[in-house]
KOLKOLFI-647954 format. One record per residue (C-alpha): residue number from 1; y negated, x, z negated. Coordinates in Angstrom, 2 decimals. Layout:
<pts>
[pt NUM; [Y; X; Z]]
...
</pts>
This chain:
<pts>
[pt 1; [0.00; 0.00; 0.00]]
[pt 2; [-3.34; 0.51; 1.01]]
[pt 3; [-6.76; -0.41; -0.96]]
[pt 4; [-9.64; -1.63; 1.54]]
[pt 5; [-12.57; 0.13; 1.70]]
[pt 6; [-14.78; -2.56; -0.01]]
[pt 7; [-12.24; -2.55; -2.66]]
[pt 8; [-12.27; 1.53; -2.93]]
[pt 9; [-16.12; 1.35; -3.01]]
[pt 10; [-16.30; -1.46; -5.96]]
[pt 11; [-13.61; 0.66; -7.96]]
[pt 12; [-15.13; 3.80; -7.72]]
[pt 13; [-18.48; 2.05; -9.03]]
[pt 14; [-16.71; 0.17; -11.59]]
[pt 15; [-15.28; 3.71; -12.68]]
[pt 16; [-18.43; 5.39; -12.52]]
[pt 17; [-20.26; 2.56; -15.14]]
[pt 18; [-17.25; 3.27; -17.28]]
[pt 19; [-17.20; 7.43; -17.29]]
[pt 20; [-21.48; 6.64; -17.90]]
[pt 21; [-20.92; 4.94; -20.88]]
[pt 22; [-18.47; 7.23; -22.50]]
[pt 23; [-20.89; 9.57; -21.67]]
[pt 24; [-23.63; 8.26; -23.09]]
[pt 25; [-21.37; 7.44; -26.67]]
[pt 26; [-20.65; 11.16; -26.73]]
[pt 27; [-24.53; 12.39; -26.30]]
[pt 28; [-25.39; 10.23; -29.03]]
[pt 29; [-22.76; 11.62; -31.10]]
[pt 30; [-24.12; 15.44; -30.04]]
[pt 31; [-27.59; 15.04; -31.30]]
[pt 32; [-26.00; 13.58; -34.48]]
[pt 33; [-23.72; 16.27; -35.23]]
[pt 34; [-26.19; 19.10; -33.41]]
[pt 35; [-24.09; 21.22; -31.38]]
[pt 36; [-21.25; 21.50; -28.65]]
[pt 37; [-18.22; 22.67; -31.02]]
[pt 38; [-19.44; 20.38; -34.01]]
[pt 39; [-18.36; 17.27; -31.67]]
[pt 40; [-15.17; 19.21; -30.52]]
[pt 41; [-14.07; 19.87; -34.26]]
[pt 42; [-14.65; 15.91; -34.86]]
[pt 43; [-12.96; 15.36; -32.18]]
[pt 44; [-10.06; 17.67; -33.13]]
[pt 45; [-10.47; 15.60; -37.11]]
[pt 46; [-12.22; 17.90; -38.95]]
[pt 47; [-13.46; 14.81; -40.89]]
[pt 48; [-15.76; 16.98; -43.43]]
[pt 49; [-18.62; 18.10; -40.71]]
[pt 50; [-22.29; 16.81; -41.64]]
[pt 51; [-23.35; 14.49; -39.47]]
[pt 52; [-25.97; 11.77; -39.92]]
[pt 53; [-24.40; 8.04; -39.86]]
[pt 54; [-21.08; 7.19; -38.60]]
[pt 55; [-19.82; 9.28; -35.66]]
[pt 56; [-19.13; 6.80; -32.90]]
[pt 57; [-16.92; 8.78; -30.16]]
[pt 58; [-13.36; 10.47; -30.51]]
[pt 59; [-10.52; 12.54; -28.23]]
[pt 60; [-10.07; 9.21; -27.13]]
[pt 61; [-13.72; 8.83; -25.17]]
[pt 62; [-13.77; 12.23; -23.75]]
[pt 63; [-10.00; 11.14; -21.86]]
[pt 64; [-11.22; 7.61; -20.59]]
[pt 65; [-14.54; 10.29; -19.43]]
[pt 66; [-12.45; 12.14; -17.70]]
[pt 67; [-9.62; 9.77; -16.35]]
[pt 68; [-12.65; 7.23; -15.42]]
[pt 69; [-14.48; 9.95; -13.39]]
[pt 70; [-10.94; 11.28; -11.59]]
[pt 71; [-10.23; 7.73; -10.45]]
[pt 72; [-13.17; 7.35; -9.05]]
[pt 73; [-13.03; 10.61; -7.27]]
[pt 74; [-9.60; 9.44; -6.29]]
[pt 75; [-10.84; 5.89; -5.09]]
[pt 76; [-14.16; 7.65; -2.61]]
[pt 77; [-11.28; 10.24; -0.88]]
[pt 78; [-8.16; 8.30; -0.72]]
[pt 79; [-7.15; 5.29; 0.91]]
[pt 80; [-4.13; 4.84; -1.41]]
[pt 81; [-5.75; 5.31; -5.16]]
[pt 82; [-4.79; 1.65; -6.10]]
[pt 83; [-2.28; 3.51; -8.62]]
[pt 84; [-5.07; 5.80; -10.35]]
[pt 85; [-7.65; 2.99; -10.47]]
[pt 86; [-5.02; 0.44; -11.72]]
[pt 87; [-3.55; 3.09; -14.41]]
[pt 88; [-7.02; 3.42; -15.75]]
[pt 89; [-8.23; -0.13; -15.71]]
[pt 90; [-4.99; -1.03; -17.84]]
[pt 91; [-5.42; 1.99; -20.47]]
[pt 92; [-8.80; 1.82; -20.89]]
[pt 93; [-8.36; -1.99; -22.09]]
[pt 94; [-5.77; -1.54; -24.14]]
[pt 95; [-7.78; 1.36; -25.65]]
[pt 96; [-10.98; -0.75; -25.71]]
[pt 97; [-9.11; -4.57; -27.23]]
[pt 98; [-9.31; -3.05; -31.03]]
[pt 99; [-13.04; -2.81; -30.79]]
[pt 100; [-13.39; -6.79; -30.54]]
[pt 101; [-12.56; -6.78; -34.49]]
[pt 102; [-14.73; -3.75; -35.09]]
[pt 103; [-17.86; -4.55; -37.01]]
[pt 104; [-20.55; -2.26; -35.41]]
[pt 105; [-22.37; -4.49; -33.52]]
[pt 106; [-22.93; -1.53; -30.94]]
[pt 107; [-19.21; -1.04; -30.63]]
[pt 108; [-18.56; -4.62; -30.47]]
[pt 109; [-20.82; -4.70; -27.76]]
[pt 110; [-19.46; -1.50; -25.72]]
[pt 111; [-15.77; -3.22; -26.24]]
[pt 112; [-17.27; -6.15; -24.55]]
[pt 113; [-18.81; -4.36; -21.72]]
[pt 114; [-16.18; -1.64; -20.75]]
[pt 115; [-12.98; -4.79; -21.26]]
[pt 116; [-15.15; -6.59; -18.31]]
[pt 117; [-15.37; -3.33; -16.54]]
[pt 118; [-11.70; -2.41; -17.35]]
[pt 119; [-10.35; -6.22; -16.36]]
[pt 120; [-12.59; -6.18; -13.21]]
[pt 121; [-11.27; -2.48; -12.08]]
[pt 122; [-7.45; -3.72; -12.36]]
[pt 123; [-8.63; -7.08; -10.28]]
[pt 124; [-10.20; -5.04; -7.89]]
[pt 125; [-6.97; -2.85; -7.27]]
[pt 126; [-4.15; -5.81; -7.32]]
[pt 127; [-6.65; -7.54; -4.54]]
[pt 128; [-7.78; -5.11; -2.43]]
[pt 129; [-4.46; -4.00; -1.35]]
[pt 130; [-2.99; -4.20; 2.44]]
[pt 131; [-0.09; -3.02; 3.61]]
[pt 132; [-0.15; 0.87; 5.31]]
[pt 133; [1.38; -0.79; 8.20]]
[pt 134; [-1.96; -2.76; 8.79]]
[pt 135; [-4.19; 0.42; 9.08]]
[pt 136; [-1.75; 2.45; 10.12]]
[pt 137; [-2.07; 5.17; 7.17]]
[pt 138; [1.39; 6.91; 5.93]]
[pt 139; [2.58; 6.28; 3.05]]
[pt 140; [1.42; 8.65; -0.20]]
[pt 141; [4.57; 11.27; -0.52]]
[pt 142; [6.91; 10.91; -3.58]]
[pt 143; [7.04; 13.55; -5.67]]
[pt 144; [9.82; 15.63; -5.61]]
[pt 145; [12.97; 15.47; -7.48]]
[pt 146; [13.04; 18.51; -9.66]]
[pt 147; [9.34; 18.27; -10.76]]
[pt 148; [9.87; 14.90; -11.33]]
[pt 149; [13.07; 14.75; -13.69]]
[pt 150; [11.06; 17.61; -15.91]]
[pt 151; [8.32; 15.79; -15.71]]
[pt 152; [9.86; 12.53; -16.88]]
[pt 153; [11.64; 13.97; -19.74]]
[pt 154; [8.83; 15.68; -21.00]]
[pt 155; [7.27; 12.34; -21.02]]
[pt 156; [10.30; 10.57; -22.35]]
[pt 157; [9.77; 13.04; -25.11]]
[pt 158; [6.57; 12.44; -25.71]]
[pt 159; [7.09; 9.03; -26.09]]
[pt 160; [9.87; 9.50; -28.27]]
[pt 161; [8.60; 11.94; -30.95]]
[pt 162; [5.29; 9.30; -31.27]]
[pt 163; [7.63; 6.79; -32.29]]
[pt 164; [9.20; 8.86; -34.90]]
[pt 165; [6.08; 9.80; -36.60]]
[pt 166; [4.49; 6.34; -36.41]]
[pt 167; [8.19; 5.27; -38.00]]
[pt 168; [7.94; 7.91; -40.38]]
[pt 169; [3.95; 7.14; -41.83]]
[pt 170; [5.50; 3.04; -42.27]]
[pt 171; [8.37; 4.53; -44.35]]
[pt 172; [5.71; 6.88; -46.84]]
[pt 173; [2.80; 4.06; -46.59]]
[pt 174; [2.42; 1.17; -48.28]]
[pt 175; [2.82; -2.09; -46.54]]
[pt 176; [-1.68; -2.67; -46.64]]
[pt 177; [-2.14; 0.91; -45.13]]
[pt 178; [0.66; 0.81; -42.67]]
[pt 179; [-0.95; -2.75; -41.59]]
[pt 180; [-4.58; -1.03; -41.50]]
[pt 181; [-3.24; 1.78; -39.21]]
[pt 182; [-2.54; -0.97; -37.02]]
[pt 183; [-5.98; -3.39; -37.26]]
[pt 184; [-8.21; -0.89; -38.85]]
[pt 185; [-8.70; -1.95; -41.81]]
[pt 186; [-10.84; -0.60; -44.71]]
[pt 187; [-8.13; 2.10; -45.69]]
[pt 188; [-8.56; 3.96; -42.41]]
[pt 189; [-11.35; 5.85; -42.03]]
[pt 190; [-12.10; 6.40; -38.23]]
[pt 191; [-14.97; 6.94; -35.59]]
[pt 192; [-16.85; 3.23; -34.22]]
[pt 193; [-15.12; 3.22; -30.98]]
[pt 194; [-11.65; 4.62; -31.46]]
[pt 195; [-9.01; 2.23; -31.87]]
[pt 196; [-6.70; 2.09; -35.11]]
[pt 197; [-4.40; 5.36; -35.81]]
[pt 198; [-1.30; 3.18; -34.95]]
[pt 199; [-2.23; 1.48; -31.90]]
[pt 200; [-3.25; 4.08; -30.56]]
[pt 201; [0.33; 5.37; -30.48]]
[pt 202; [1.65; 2.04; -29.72]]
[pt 203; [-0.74; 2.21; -26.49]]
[pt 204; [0.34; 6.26; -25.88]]
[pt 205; [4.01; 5.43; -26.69]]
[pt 206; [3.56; 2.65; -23.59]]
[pt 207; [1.84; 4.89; -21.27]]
[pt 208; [4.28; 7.68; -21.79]]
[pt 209; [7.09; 5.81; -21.49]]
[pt 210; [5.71; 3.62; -18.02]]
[pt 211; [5.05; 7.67; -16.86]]
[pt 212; [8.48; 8.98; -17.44]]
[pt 213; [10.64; 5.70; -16.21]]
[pt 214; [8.00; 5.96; -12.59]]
[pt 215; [8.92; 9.96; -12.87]]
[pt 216; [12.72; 9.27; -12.79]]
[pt 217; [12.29; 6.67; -10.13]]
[pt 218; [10.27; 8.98; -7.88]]
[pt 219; [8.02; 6.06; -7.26]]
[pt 220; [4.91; 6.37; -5.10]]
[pt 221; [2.66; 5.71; -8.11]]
[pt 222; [4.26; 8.12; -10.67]]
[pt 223; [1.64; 11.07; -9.72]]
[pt 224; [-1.73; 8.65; -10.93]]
[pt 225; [0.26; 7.63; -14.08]]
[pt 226; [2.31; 10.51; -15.06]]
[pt 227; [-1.22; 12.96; -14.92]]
[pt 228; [-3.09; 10.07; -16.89]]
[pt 229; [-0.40; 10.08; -19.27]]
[pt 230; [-0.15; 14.37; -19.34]]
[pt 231; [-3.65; 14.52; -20.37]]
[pt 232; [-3.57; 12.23; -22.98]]
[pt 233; [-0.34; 14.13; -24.35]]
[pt 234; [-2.34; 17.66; -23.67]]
[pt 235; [-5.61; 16.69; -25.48]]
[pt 236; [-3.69; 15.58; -28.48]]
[pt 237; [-1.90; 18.34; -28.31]]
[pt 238; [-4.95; 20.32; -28.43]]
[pt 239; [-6.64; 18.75; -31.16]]
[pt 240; [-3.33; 18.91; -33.19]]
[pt 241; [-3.37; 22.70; -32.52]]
[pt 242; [-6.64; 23.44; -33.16]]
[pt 243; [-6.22; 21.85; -36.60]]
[pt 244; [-3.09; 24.04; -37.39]]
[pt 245; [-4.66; 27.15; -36.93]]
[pt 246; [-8.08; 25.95; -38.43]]
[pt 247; [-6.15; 25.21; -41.65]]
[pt 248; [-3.85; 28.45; -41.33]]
[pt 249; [-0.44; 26.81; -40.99]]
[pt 250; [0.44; 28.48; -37.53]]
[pt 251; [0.36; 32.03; -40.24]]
[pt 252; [2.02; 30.61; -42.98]]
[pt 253; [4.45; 28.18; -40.89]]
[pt 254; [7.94; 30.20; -42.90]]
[pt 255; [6.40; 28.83; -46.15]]
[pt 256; [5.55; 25.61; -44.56]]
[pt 257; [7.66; 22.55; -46.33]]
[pt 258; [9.64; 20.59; -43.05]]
[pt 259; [6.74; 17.85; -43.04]]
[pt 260; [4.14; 20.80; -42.25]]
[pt 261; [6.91; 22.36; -39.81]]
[pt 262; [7.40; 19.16; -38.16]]
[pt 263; [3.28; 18.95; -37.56]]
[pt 264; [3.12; 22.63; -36.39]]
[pt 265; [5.95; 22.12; -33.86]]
[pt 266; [4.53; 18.39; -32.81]]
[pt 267; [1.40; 20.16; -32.05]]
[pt 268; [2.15; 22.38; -29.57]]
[pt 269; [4.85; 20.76; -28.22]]
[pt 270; [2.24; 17.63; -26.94]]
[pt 271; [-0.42; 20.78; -25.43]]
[pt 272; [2.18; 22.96; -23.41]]
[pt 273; [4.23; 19.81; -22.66]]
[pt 274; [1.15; 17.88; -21.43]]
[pt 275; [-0.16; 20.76; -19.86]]
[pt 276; [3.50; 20.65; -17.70]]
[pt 277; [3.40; 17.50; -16.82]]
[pt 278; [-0.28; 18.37; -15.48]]
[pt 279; [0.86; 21.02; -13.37]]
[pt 280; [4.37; 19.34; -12.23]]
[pt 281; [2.67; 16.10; -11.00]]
[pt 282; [-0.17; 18.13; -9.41]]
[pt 283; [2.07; 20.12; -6.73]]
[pt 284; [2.32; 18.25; -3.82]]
[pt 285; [5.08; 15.75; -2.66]]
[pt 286; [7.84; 15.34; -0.29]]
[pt 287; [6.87; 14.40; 2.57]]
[pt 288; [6.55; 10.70; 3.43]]
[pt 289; [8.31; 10.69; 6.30]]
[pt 290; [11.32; 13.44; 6.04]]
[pt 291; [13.73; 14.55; 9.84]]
[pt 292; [16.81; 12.70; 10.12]]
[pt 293; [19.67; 15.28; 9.73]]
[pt 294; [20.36; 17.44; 12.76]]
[pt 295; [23.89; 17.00; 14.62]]
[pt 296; [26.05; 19.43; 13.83]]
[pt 297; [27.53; 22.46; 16.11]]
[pt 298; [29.44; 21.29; 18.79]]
[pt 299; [28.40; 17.88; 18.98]]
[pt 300; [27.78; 16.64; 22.20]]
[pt 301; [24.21; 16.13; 22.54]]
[pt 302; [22.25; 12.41; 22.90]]
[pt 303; [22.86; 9.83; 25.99]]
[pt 304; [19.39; 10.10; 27.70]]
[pt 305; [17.66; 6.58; 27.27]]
[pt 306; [17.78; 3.93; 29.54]]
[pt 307; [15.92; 4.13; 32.28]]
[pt 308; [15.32; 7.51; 31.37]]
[pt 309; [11.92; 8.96; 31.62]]
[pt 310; [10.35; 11.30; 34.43]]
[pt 311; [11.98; 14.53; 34.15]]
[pt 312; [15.20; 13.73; 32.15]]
</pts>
């Protein structure tokens, strides 16, 4: 499938209002917090930084910044970025549905705003589809096989060491906290716009999981979700790093109980395992279209068509 060119042109806008706004959260977080790394180490949870006011932006913003701008990138040069401005439509609203509870009314307001822009971008990709046929454009290449299995498991893994943690916090937690994670309630303490500690994994757990099952299928649409997905797992993994070595445990990870082990190993695992998936999904394809398999020696060769052509 194909997306129009009105449809390309309206998703790249819609894409474009949405990186603007994230954008414009994160500069009013900078002159709160007064420099460059000050909003990295919030955004990494260093939660003891001065800053003046609630902080309103976190990891979270700076991915939808980044995703929002690629897709729209993706949705001027290619014919065939339905996938990428689809994938980012339907994150950025599950991302963006906590903030309707959220009591900021400037938060409450930005939910409002980018859930229009996110249900309008995944309209605008489901309806401005036509069939390659029509325009005559080939088909996107799947990826291939190898860098798609690794990529898919490292996904799949992803997806499945979330769940374990988000398992393990409702086992240690009482029953209010374990609901706050998920609604964020008073117990969780948590920039304006970033949704609740839990659904965010819920939402990550989803996204990694819908990038590893397209992975193993080779589907057409794998490459758009599976690097959305890969930088989400990367930036985490990032932020989780930078806090281990901030705090020391990456020195002292022999004297480390299993719990601070387990957070150590977590961490890096989600930054060079995101950072794979990156670089797997980013190769390029097979080829849409691949030969048919030669005949082999000693095969008598083709009957000519009938009528044959001049010449045969």
């Amino acid at each position: 499938m194909t997306v129009t060119r009105p449809a390309r042109l309206t998703g790249a806008a819609l894409c474009a209002v949405l990186a603007l706004n994230c954008a414009g959260w994160i500069l009013k977080d900078l002159a709160a917090l007064g420099s460059p790394v000050d909003l990295a180490w919030h955004w990494a949870g260093d939660s003891h930084l001065p800053v003046r006011g609630r902080p309103a932006t976190s990891l979270v913003d700076a991915v939808l910044l980044v995703a929002s701008a690629a897709a729209a990138v993706a949705a001027l040069r290619s014919r065939h970025a339905a996938s990428a401005l689809a994938a980012t439509g339907t994150v950025t609203l599950a991302l963006r549905l906590p903030g309707l509870w959220e009591p900021d009314s400037g938060a409450l307001l930005t939910a409002l705003v980018e859930l229009a822009l996110a249900a309008a971008l995944v309209v605008t990709a489901a309806v401005g589809r036509c069939p390659a046929a029509a325009t005559r454009e080939p088909l996107p290449g799947r990826p291939r096989t190898g860098p798609a299995v690794a990529a898919g498991a490292l996904l799949a893994t992803g997806a499945l060491v979330l769940t374990l943690w988000e398992l393990y916090w409702a086992a240690e937690l009482p029953l209010e906290a374990t609901v706050d994670r998920f609604t964020g309630g008073r117990s969780i303490m948590k920039a304006a716009l970033a949704p609740p500690p839990a659904w965010l994994s819920l939402t990550l757990v989803a996204l990694y999981g819908t990038g590893a099952v397209s992975a193993f299928l080779r589907a057409r649409h794998s490459r758009a979700v599976g690097l959305l997905a890969g930088a989400f797992l990367a930036a985490g993994g990032l932020a989780a790093v930078a806090r281990t070595t901030r705090y020391e445990l990456v020195g002292h990870f022999a004297d480390l109980p299993a719990y601070g082990r387990l957070t150590v190993l977590t961490a890096f695992f989600g930054l060079l395992g995101g950072l794979a998936v990156l670089v797997l999904l980013a190769g390029r394809g097979a080829p849409a279209g691949a030969p048919g398999p030669r005949p082999p020696a000693g095969m008598p060769a083709p009957a000519p068509p009938y009528p044959p052509p001049p010449g045969w």
